[in-house]
N, C-alpha and C positions, 0 to 999 in steps of 0.2 A: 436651161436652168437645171431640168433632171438627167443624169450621166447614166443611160439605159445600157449605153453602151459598154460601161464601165464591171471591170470583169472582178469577181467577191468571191472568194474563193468561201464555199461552206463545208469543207472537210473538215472533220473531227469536230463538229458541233453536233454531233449527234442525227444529223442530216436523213434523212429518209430516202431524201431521191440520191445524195452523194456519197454517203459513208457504208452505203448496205453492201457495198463492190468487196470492198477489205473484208466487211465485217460477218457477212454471208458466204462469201464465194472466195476469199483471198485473189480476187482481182485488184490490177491497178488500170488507171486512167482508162475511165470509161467515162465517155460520155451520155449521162442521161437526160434521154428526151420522151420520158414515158411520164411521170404521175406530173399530175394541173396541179403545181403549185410556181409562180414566176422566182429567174433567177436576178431579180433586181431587189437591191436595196430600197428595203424599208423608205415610204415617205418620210420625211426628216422631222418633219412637224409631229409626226406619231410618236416618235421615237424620243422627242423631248417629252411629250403629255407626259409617256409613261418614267420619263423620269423624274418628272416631274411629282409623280403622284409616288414613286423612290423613294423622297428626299425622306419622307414619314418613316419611319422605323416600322411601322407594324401593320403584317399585309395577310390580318385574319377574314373572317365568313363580311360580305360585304354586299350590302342589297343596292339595287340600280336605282338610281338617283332619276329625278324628272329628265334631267338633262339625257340622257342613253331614250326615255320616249320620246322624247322631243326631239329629240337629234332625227332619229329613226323617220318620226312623221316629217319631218323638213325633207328627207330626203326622198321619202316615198312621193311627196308632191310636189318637188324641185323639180325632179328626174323621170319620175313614171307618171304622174299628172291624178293619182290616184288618193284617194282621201281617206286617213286610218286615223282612228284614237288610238289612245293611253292602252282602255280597255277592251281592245281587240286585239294586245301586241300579247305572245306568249313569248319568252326570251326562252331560250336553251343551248346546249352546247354543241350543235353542230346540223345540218339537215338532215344528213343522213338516220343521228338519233331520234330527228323528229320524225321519218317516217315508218321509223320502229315503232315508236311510241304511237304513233296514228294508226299504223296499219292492227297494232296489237290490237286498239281502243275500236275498232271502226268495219274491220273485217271480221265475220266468225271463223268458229276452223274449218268450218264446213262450205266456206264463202271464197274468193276469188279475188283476186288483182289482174289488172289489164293495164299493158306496157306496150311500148311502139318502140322494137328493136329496128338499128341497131341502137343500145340503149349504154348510157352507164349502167357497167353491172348493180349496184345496188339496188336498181328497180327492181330486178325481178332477183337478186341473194335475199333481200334482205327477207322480203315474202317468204321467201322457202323459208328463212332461217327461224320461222316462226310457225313451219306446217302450215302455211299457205299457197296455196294452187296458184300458177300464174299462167295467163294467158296472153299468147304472143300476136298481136296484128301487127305485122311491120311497116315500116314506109313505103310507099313507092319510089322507085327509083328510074329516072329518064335524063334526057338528056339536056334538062332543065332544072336539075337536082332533085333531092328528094321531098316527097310529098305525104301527106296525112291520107292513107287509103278511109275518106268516111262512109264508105256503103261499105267495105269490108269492117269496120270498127263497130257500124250498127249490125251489122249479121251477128257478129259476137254475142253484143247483148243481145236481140231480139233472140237467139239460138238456146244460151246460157245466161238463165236471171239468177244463178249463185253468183256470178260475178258483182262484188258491191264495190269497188274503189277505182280507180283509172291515177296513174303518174305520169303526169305531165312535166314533161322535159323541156322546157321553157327559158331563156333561148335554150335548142338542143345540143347535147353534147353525147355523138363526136360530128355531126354534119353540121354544127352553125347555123342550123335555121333559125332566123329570126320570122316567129309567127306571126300573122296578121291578126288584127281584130275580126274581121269574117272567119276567118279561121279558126281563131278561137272561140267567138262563139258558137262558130257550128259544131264542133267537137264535144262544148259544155250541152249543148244544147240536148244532143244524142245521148247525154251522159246525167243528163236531166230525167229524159223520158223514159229511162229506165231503172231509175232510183239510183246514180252508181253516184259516189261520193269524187270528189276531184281534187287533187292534191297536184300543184304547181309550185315545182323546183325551180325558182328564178335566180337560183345563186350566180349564175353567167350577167345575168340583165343588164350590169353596166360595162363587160369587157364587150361594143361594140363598134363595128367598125365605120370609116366614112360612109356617109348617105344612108346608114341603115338605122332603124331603129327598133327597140326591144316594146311591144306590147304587154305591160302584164295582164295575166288573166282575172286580175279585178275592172280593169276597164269594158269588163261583161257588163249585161244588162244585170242592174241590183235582182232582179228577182232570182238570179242564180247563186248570188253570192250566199245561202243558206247550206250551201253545199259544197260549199270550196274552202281550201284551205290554200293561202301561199306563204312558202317558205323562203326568207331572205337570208342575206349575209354580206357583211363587207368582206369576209375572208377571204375571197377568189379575187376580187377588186384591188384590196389592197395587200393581200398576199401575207396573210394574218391569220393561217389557219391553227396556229401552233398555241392562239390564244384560246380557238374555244369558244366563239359567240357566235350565235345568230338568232333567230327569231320566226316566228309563225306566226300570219295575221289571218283571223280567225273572226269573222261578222257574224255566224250564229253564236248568239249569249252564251246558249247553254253548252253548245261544243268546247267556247271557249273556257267556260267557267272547268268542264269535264279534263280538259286537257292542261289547263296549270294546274290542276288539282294532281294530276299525275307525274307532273312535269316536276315539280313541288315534292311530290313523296321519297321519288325514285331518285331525287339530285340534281334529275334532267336542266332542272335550269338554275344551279349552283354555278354562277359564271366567272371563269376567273376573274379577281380583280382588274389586273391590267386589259384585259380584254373588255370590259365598260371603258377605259378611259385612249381605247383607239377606238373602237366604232364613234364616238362622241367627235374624238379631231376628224378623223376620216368622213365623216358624214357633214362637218360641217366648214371643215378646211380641205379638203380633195379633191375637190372638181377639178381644179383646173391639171393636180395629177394625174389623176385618171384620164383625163383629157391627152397628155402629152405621151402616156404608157399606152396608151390604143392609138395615137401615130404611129409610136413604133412597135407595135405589136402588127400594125399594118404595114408598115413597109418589112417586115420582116417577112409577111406573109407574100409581097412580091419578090424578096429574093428569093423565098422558097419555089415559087412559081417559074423563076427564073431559070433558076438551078436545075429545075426538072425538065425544062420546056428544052435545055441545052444537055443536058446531061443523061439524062433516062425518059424522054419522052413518049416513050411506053406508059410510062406509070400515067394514072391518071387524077388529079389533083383541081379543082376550085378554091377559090378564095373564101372561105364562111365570111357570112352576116357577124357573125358574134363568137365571143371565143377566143380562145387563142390556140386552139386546137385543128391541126389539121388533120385530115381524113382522108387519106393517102391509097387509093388503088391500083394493087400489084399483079393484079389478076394475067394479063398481056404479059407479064415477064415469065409467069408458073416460077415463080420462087417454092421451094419446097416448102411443107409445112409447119417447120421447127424452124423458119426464117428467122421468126424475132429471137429465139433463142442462140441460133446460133450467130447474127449479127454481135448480140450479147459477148461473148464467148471468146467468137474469133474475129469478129471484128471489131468490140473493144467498142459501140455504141447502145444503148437502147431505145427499143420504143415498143409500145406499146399493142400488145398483142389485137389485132382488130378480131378474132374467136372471141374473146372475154366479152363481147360488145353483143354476141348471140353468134351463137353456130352457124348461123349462115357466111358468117363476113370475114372468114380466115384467107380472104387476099386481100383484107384490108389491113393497113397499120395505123394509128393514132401516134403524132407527133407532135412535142408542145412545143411552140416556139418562143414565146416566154424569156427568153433570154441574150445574154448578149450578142450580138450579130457573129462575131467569134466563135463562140460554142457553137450558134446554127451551122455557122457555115463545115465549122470542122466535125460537128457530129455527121453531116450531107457529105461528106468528103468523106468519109469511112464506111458510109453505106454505098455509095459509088464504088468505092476501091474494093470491098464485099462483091459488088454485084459483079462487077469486072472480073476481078479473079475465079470467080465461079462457074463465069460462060456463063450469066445472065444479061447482059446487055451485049 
């Protein structure tokens, strides 16, 4: 029914991940496979709402109708089994501003943030970008994938009680983990005993793959949820980020009441119009989308597998739980360390630098597969034909 395969050219729309090549670098045909955002067309049912909601002439300041909380709660306890009101929902225009605006409200200057690299950068930019200290505990890593080091995570706190907040990368991005509920609790738990506040980025939660499933970190025990904060969004889901919505569900009163009060001054949750009236389809006509776009986000992730297992079997590569992001180890091959750049460059693809992820992980690349089998495969065909020409393989 849905044409995933089907290839949509987004040159000259103003495109972020396609038009920056001309419009930055005066390159042509480059393949991008660096920023999470899918290249598949708009579910078709969004696509009418919003013109639907068109047809009106006049698309001034516009407040979210019952329908946008309800939607939101249908889908928090369709999908994640988790139970939210009206007045626990904070809307705003994206996570990342929400954990500006949190970390502003919630950290002092003299206070701390604690991240688990390798991480999206914004965990630990955004801290800084506000004269906040961050503190790195990273994963573990074996040959059973990566893992939540929690005696190193409580050494942290027990070591350093400036540190007040912890960002939860839920599911993670760039490894795919999909957490467990023991796991999460035991993390909240550590995170409890030391007063540190807990903010869960679930924005991945529904890009999951067969037999896996996404835990949110409300399905803790209630006595923690006075110190948690999760932030959702259908934008990653339904590939909606250009609209501008998501949301923070927020169980302490008075946290909540503190943070649309800010959210509210600052603009933070001024949401675009059409962005109410695609979360509203998406949340209550999507599933079975989202459903058929995580088949093939899954089999794209066994060609990818494919490709490597035949082509550069050096590199070292797993399938993630969640996501659509692969996490790609090039370490066995010693690519130099301008790789991504000059992939970029001279080979006419990109991906995503795995440094930006924390200084540790510069043999790592991040690759979004997101797209039509076509592009994966010819962006993977010019990183081969790079590697080759180099004396890397």
């Amino acid at each position: 029914m849905y044409q995933f395969d089907q290839v949509c050219s987004r040159l000259h729309t103003s495109c972020t991940k396609w038009d920056r090549y001309e419009n930055r670098y005066q390159l042509h045909d480059v393949i991008p496979l660096w920023v999470a955002d899918m290249d598949f067309a708009c579910m078709p049912q969004i696509k009418e709402a919003m013109a639907k909601r068109l047809q009106h002439p006049i698309y001034g300041y516009t407040d979210p109708s019952d329908d946008v909380y309800e939607a939101i709660i249908e889908w928090e306890k369709r999908r994640h089994g988790i139970t939210v009101k009206k007045e626990e929902i904070v809307l705003n225009t994206g996570v990342v501003y929400g954990f500006y605006a949190l970390i502003e409200m919630l950290v002092k200057e003299n206070e701390k943030v604690i991240v688990q690299p390798p991480v999206y950068p914004p965990f630990f930019n955004t801290p800084k970008s506000l004269c906040r200290k961050v503190i790195y505990s990273p994963l573990l890593h074996d040959e059973n994938g990566w893992h939540m080091d929690f005696e190193g995570f409580e050494e942290h706190l027990k070591k350093d009680p400036s540190i007040s907040l912890f960002l939860l990368c839920n599911p993670h991005n760039p490894t795919g983990n999909c957490y467990t509920l023991a796991e999460i609790e035991r993390i909240i738990a550590i995170c409890d005993r030391y007063h540190v506040w807990v903010i869960s980025d679930e924005i991945h939660a529904d890009i999951v793959m067969p037999n896996q499933h996404h835990v949110s970190a409300l399905k803790c025990d209630a006595s923690y949820h006075d110190h948690l904060i999760v932030l959702g969004s259908p934008t990653k889901t339904f590939n909606l980020a250009g609209l501008k919505i998501s949301y923070a569900i927020i169980k302490n009163n008075a946290l909540q009441a503190e943070f649309a009060a800010k959210a509210k001054a600052s603009g933070l949750s001024s949401i675009n119009i059409f962005g109410f009236e695609a979360l509203i389809c998406a949340y209550r006509e999507g599933e079975q989308w989202n459903q058929a776009c995580c088949t093939y986000i899954y089999e794209n992730f066994q060609f990818l597998k494919h490709f490597i297992e035949t082509y550069m079997p050096q590199v070292a590569f797993t399938i993630p739980q969640a996501t659509y992001l692969a996490w790609l180890d090039f370490s066995k091959l010693r690519v130099p360390k301008d790789f991504a750049s000059r992939l970029k460059w001279e080979g006419h693809v990109e991906v995503q630098e795995g440094s930006g992820f924390g200084s540790a992980y510069s043999s790592y690349q991040r690759i979004n597969v997101a797209c039509p089998r076509a592009t994966l495969e010819e962006g993977m065909k010019r990183i081969y034909a790079w590697l080759k020409q180099h004396s890397y393989l």
